[in-house]
BATI-363532 format. One record per residue: residue in one letter; z, x, y of N, C-alpha, C, O, CB in turn; residue number from 1. Coordinates in pm, 1 decimal. Glycine has a CB too. Example, Ala and Ser with C-alpha at 12.3 -4.5 7.8 and 13.67 -1.06 7.14 Angstrom:
REM BATI-363532
   marfi        n.z        n.x        n.y       ca.z       ca.x       ca.y        c.z        c.x        c.y        o.z        o.x        o.y       cb.z       cb.x       cb.y   vexvex
       A      780.0     1319.0     -569.0      780.0     1230.0     -450.0      780.0     1320.0     -330.0      846.5     1423.6     -331.9      904.6     1130.8     -447.3        1
       S      708.0     1285.0     -225.0      714.0     1367.0     -106.0      787.0     1290.0        3.0      803.9     1340.9      113.8      572.5     1408.4      -59.8        2
END
This chain:
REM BATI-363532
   marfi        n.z        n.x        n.y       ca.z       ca.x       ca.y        c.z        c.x        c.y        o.z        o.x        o.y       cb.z       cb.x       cb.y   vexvex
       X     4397.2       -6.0    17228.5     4310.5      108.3    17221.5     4214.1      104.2    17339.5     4142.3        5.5    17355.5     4234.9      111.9    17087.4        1
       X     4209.2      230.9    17440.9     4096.5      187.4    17527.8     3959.6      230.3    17484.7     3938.1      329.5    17415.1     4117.2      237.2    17663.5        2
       X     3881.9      160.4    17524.2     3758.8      137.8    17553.7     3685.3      248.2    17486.4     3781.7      271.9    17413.7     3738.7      126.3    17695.7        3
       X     3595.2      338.4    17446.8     3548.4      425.2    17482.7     3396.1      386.7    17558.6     3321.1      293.2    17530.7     3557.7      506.5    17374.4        4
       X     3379.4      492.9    17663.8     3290.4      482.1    17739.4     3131.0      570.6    17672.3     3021.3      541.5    17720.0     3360.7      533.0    17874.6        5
       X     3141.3      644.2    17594.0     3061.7      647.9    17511.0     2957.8      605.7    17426.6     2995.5      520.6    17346.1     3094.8      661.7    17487.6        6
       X     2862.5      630.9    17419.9     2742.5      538.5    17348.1     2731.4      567.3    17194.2     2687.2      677.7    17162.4     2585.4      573.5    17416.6        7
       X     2756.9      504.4    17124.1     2777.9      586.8    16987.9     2623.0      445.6    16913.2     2615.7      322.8    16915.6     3021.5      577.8    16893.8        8
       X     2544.3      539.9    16866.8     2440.6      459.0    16800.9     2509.2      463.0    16631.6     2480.0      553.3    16553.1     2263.3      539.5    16825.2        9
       X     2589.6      364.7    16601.6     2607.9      331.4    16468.7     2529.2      219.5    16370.0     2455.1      135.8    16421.4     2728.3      301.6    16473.9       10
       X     2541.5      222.2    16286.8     2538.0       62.2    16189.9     2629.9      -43.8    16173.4     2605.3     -158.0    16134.7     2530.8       80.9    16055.9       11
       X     2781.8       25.0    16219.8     2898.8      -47.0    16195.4     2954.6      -50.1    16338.8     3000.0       53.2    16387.9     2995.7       19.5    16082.7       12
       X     2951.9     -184.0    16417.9     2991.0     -151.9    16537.4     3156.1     -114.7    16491.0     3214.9     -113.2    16382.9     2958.6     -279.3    16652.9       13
       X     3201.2      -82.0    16654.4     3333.3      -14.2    16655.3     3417.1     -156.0    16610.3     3493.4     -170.6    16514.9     3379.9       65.9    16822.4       14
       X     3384.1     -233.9    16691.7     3461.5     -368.5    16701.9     3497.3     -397.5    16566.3     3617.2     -399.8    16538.4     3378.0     -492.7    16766.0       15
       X     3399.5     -423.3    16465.1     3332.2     -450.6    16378.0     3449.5     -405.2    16239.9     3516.1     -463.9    16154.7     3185.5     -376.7    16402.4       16
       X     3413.9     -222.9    16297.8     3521.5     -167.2    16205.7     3705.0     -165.3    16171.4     3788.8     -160.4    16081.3     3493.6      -59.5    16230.3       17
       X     3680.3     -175.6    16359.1     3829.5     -200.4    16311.7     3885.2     -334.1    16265.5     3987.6     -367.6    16206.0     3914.5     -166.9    16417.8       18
       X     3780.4     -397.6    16314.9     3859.9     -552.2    16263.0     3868.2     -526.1    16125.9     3960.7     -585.2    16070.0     3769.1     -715.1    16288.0       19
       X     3791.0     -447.1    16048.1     3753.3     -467.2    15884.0     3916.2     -346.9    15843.3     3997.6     -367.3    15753.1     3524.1     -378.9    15820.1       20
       X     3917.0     -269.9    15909.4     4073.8     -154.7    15908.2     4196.5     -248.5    15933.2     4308.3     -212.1    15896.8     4080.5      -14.9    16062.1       21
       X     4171.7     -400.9    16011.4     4283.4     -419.0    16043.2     4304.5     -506.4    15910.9     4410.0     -490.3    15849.5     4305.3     -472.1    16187.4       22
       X     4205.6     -602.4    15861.2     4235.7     -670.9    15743.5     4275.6     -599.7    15602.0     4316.9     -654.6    15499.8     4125.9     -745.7    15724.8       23
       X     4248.5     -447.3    15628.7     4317.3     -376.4    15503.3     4430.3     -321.5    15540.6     4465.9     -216.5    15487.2     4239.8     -268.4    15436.5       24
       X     4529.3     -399.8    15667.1     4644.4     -340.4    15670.8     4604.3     -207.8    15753.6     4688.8     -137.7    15697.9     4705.7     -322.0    15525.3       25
       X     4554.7     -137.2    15824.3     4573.9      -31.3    15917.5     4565.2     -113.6    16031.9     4487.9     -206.7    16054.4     4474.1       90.7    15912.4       26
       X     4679.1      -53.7    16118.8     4712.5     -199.1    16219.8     4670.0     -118.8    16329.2     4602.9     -178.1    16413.8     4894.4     -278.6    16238.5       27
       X     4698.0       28.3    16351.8     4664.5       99.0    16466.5     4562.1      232.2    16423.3     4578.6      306.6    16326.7     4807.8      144.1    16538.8       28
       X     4450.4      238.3    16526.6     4329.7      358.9    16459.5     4314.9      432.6    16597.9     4258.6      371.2    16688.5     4143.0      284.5    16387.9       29
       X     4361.9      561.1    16620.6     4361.3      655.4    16726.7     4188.2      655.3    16719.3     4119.8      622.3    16622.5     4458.6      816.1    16695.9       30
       X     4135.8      708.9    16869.6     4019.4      668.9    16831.4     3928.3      791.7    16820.2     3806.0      777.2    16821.5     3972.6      567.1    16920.4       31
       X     3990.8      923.0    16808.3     3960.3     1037.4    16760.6     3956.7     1045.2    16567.6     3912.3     1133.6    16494.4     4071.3     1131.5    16836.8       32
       X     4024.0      911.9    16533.8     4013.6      933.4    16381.2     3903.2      832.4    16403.5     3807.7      906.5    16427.0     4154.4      900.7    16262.4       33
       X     3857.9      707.5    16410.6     3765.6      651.7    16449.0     3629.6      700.9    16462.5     3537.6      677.4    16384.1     3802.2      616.6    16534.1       34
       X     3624.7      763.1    16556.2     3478.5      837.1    16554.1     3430.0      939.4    16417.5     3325.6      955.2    16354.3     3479.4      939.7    16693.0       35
       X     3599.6     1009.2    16412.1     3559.0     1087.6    16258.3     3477.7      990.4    16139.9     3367.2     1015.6    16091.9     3721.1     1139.6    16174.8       36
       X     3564.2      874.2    16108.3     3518.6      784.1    16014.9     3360.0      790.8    16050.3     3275.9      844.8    15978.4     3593.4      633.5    16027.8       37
       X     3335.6      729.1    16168.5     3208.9      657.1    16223.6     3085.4      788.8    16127.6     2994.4      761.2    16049.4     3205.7      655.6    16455.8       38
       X     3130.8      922.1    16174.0     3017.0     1025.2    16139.9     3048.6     1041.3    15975.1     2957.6     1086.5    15905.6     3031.0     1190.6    16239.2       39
       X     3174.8     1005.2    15912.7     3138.6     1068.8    15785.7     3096.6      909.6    15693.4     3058.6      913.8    15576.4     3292.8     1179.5    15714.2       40
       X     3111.4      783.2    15767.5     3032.1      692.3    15724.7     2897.6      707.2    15703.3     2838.8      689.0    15596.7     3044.6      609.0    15790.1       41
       X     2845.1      745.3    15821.4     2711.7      767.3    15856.8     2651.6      893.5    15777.0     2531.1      869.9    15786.2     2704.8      786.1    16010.4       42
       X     2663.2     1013.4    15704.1     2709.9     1094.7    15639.5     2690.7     1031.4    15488.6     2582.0     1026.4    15431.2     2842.0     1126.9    15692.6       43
       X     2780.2      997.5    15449.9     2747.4      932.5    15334.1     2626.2      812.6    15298.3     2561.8      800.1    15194.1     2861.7      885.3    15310.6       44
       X     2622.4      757.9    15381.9     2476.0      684.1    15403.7     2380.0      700.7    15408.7     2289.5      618.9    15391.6     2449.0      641.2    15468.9       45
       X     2370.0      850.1    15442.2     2238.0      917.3    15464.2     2218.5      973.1    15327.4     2104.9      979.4    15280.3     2234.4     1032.9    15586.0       46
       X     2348.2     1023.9    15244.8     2327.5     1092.5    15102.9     2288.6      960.9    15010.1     2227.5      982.3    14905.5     2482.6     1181.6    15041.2       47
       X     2316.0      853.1    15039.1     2277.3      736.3    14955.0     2110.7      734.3    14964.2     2033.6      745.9    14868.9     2352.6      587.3    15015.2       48
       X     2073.4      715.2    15115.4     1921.2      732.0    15150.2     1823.6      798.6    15080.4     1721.1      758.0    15025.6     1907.9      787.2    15257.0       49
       X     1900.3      969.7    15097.7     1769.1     1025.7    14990.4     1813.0      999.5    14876.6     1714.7     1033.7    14810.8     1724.3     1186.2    14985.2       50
       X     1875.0      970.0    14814.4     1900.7      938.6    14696.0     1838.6      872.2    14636.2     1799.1      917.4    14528.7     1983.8      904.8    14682.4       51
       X     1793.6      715.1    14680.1     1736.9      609.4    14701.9     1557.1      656.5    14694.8     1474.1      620.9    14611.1     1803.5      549.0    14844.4       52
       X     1538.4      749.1    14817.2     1440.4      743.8    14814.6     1384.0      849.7    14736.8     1267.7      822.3    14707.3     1411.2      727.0    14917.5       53
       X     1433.6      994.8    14678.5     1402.2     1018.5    14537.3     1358.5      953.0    14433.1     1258.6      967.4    14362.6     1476.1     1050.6    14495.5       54
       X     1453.7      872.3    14431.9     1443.2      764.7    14286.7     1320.5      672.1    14302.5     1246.3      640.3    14209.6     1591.7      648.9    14267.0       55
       X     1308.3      633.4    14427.7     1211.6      535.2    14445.8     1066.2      601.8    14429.6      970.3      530.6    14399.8     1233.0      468.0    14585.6       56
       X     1049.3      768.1    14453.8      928.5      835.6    14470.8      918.8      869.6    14297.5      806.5      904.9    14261.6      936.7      978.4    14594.4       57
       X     1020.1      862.7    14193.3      991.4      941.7    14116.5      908.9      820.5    14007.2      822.2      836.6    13921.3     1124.4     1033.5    14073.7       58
       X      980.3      698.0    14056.0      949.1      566.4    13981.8      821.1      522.2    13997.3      766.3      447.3    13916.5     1031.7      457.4    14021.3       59
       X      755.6      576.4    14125.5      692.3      531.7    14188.2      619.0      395.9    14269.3      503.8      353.0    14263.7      667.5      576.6    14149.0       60
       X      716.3      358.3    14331.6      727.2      260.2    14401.9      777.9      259.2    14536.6      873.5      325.3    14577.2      782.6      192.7    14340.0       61
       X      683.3      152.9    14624.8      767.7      184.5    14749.4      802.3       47.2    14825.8      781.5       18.5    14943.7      683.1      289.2    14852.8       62
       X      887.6      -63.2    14677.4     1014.8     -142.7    14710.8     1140.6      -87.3    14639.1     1156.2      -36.6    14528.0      996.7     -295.4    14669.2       63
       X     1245.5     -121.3    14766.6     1351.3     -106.1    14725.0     1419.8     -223.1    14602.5     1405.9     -344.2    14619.3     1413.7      -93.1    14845.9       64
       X     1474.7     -180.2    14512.0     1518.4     -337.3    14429.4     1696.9     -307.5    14401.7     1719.0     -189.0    14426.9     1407.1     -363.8    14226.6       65
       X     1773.9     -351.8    14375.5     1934.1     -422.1    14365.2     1914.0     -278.2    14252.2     1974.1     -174.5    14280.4     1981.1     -646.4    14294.2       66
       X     1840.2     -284.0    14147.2     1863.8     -177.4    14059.9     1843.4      -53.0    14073.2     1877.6       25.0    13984.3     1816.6     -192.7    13973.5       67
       X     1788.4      -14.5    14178.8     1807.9      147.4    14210.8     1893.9      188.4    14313.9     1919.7      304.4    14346.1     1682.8      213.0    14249.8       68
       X     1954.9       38.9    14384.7     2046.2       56.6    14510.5     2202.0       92.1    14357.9     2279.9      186.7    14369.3     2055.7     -147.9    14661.7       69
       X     2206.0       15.5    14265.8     2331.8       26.0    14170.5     2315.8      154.4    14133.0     2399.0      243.6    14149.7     2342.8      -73.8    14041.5       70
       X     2137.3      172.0    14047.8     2180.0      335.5    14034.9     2231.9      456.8    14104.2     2328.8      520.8    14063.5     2100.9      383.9    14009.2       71
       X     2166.9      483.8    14204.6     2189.7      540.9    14338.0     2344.7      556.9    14335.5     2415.3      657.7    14336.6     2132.1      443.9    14464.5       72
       X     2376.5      413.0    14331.4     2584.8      462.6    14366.9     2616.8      522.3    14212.5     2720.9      583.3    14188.3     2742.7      264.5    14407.3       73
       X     2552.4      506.3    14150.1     2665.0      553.2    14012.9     2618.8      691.9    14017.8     2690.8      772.4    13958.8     2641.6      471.3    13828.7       74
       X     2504.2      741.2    14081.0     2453.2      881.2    14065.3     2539.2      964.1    14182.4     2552.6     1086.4    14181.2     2274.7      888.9    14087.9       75
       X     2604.0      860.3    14300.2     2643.6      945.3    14370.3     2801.8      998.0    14342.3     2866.1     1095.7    14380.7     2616.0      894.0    14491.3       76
       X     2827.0      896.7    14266.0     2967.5      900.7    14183.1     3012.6      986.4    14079.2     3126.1     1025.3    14051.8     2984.0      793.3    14123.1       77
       X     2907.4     1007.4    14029.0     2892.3     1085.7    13886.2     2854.3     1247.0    14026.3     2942.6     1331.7    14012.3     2706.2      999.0    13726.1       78
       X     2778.5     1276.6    14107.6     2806.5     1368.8    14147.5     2931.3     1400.1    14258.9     2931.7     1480.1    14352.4     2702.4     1393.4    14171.8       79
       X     3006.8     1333.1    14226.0     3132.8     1343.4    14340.1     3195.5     1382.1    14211.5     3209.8     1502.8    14192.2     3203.9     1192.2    14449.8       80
       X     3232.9     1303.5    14125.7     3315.7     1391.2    14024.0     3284.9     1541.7    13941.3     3366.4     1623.2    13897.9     3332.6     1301.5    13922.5       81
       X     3141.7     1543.7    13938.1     3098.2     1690.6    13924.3     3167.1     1744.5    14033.4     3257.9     1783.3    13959.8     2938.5     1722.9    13930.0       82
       X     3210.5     1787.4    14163.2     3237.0     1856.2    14262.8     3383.1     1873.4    14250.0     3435.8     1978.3    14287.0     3188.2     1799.1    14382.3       83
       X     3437.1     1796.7    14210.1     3642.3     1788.0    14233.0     3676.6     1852.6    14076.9     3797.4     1865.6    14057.3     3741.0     1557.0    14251.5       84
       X     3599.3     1889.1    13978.2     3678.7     1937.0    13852.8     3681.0     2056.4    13862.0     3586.3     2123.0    13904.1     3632.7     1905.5    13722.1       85
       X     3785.0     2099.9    13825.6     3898.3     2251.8    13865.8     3875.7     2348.9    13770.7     3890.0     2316.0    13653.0     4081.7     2228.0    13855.9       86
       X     3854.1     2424.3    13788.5     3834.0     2524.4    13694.0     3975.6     2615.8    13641.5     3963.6     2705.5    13558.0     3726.3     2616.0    13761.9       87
END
């Protein structure tokens, strides 16, 4: 894969990712699907964020703890399946 010459400010370097794509068996990553991943990673991270920080304003507190990072995912889960049921 070459290089890209591009500056991409992520959390997950590129390197990083694909090594983690190659240990689940994706052996080759065009790097136009790559960058897609990179933004809808980043994307979903950000919906975790306010999520997080809702919860944290409503509790009122301003540490993060293991138990609102768990809630947070089950809230984002429970609204992903609200979105996919068919009418």
């Amino acid at each position: 894969m070459k290089k890209s010459n591009k500056k991409v400010n992520t959390l997950i370097k590129r390197k990083n990712l694909i090594k983690k794509l190659k240990e689940n068996g994706i052996k080759r990553v065009n790097p136009n699907a790559l960058v897609y991943l990179e933004k809808n990673l980043e994307e979903k991270l950000k919906n975790l964020m306010l999520i997080l920080k809702d919860e944290m304003t409503i509790r009122g507190r301003k540490t993060l703890k293991k138990e609102d990072i768990s809630f947070a995912l089950e809230k984002l889960k429970d609204k992903k399946q609200e979105t996919n049921w068919e009418i």
